[in-house]
N, C-alpha and C positions, 0 to 999 in steps of 0.2 A: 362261649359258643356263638358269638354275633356273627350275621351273616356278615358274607364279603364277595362283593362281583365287580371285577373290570377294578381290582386295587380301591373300590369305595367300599366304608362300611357301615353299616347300619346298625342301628339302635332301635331292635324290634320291640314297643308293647304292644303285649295282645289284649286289648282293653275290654274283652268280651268273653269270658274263658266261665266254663262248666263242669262238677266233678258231680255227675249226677249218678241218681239211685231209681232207675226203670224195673229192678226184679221184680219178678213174680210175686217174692214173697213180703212186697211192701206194696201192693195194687191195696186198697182198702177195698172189704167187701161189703159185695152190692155197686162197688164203681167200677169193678174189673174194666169195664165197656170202655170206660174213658182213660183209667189210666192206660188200657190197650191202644186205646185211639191216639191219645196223644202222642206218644212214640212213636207209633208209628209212622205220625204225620213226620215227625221230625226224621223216620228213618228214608220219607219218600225224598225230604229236601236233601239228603245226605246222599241219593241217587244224583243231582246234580253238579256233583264233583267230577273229576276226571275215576274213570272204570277201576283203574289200577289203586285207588284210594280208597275201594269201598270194603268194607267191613260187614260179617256176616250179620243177621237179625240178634243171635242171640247173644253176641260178644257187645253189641252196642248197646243194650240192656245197664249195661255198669260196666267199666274200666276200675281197673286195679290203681294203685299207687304207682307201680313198675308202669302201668301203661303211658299213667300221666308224666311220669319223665320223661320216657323216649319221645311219645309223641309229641310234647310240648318242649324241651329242653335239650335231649342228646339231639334227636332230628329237626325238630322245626324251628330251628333259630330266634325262639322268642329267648328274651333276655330277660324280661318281667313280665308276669301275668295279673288281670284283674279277674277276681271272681265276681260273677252277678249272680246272686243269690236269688232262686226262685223256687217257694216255698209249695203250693198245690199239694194241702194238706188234704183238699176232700176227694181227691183220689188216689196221696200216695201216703200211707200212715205217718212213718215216719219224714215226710217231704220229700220233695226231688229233688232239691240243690238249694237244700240250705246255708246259713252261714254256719251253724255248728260242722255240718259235713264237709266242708268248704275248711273250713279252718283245723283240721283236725293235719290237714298236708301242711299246716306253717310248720310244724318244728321239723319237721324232713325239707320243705324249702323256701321257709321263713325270708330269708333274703330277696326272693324272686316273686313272693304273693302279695300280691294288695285284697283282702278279704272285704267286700262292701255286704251291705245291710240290706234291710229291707224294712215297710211299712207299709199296712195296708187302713187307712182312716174309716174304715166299716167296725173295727175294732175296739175306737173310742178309747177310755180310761187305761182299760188294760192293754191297749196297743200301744197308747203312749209309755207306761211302766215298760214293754218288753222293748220300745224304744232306745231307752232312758239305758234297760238291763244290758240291753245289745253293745252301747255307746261304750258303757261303763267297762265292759269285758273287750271289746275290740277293737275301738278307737277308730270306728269306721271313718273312712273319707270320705264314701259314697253309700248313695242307697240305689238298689235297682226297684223300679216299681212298674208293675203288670196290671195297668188299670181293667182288664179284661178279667182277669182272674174271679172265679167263681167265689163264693161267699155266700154260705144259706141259700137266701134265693135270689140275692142280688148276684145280677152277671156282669157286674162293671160300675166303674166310679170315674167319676172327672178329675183334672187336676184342683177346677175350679169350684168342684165343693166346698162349702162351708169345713165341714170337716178335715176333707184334702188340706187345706191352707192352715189347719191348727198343727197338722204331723207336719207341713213344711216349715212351718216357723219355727215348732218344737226341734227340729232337725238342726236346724240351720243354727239356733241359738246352742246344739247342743256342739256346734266341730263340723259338722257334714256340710262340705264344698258341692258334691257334683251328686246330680241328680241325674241317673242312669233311666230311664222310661221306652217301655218298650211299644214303639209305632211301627205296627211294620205287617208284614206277612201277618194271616191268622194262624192259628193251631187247631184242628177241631179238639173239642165243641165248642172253642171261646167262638163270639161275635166278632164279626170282623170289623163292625161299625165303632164297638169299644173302643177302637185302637185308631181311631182318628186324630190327627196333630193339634185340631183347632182347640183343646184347650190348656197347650204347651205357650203357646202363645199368651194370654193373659195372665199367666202364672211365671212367667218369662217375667215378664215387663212390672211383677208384683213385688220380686223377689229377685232383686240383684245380688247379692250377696250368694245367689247361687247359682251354679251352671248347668245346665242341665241337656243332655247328651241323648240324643233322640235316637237310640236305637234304631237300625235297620231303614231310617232317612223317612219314615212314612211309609215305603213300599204299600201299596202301586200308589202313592198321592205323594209322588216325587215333587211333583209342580209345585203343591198345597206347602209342601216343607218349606222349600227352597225360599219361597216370595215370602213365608214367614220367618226365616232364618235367616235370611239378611237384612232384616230388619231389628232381628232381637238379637245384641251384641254377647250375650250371656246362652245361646242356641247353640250346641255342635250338633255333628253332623257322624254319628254312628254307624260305621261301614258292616256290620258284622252284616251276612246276607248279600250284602251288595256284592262284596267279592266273592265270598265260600257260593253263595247260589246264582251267580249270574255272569263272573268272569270266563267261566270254561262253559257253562251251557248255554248260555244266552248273549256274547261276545258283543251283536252289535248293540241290544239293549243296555250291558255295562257299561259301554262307549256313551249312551246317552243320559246315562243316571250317573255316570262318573264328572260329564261334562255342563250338566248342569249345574252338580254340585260346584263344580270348580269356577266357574263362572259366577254364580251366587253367593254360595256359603264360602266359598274360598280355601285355600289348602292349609289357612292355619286353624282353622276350624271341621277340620275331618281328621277321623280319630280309628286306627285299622283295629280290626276285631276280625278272630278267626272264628267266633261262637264253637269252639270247643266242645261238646264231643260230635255236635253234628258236624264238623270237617274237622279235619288235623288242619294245622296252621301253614305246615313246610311245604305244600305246593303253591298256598296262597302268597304265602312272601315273596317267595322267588316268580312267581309267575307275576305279583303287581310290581318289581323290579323291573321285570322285564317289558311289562306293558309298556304299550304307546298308543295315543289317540290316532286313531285309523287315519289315513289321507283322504277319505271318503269327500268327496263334496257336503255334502250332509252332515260332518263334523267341523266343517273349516272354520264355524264361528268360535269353537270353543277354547278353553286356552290348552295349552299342553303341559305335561310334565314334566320339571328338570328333578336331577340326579337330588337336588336340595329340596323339592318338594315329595318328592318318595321320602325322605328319611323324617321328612316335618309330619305327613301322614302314618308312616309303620312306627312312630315310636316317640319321636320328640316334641310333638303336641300331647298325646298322652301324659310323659313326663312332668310337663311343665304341669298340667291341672293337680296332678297327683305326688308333685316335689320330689320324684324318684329321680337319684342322682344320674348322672349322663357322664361318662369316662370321657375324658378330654379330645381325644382320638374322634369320637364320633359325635360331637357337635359341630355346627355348623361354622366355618369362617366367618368374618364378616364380609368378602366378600362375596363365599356362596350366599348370604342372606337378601344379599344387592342384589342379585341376581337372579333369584325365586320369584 
């Protein structure tokens, strides 16, 4: 089902993808408040999409198995999917999007799932054990980590803890390549200060041996990424948000977080995410296909996209971090390579 426009085709991953559990009857009680809150926040960014896309309150609660096909696979021309596992045990009992929930769709679309992990370093011994337990059952590539995320009474961790850096080495020695970390938009009632970049950065330059993929770019400290990420060679550049909440509503702001990036971090280091289930992926594809940097005076410094760097963005930089094979058809020439 790869997309195909104007005889090109593309090799969509969606390196952002969510098979999440909002019901009623997994709110933990006494947190109803937050696990209400938090969806809902996500159902406001999910207003951001184009009208015809949106989906009512109680259907976005939980998708079915049938839902996650159509929407990711018959309709949205993703080819391969990455799951970000995000747990928020103390307001959803059984978690939101775990990797057990998450993995439970490989044997229905095993071929098409990359299932990543998670770890939270407030956890200590027995975080490292479910670590270890995780590795051993899933063979994760990646881990996604929400240094926001609530825990007892702590509201947030560094990359650059003490602690932090024993689950990244314990990672990294166990197989795990890419470090998925979410900087970006807050959610109530996380803090928004939690989710600052500044210290992806020192944890970057500690730990080569891993990559690590800055969700949602920083959003709003677009600037604070950018001049940190082209400096650390081992930084991507995680679109999910950038396109799902800012391509169709906020057009010329895209235009300037798109052309930053591109100028900075560069097109082989941006990596498309449709954040699944707050948007469907099929208008995002097709609409960053179609995108162009505006002829605005105001954008003339930046660089523009060709046909080869759409496809390095929706799919084949993904690929490359995550070894998922690329059908012959939809890699690049070498002389489209010259040419991007």
């Amino acid at each position: 089902m790869s997309y195909e426009k104007d005889g090109e085709k593309y090799f969509v991953v969606d390196s952002h993808v969510h098979f999440w559990d909002a019901s009623r009857e997994n709110w933990v009680e006494g947190a109803e408040q937050y696990a209400k809150g938090w969806i809902d926040c996500f159902y406001g960014y999910h207003q951001l999409g184009p009208p015809e896309t949106h989906w009512d309150w109680e259907h976005y609660l939980k998708v079915s198995p049938e839902d996650f096909e159509r929407d990711m696979f018959t309709e949205g021309h993703v080819d391969h999917a990455i799951f970000q596992s995000t747990y928020l045990k103390a307001w959803y009992k059984n978690g939101f999007n775990t990797a057990d929930q998450n993995a439970a769709l490989l044997e229905r679309f095993g071929d098409r799932l990359i299932v990543n992990g998670r770890f939270d370093p407030r956890e200590g011994d027995a975080g490292l054990r479910q670590l270890e337990a995780d590795m051993a059952k899933y063979h994760h590539k990646g881990v996604k980590l929400y240094t926001a995320e609530w825990n007892g009474d702590s509201r947030g961790y560094k990359l650059t803890d003490p602690e932090a850096y024993r689950f990244l080495q314990a990672a990294q020695d166990l197989g795990v390549k890419n470090v998925h970390v979410h900087k970006g938009p807050t959610i109530w009632p996380l803090d928004k200060d939690a989710f600052d970049v500044a210290d992806v950065d020192h944890a970057a330059t500690d730990f080569q041996g891993l990559n690590f993929i800055v969700e949602h770019v920083g959003l709003p400290r677009i600037e604070d990424f950018c001049f940190m990420a082209v400096q650390e060679p081992n930084v991507y550049a995680g679109l999910s948000v950038v396109v799902g909440g800012l391509m169709h509503a906020r057009p010329k702001f895209f235009a300037k977080v798109m052309g930053e990036l591109l100028f900075w971090v560069g097109e082989d280091k941006m990596l498309f995410g449709g954040d699944y289930n707050i948007w469907t992926p099929k208008w995002q594809v097709e609409g960053l296909v179609d995108w162009q940097m505006p002829d605005d005076d105001q954008f003339a410094d930046y660089p523009r996209l060709t046909t080869a760097s759409k496809k390095k963005i929706l799919g084949l930089n993904a690929a490359r971090l995550y070894d998922i094979p690329v059908p012959a058809e939809m890699q690049l020439s070498d002389e489209a390579v010259a040419q991007a």
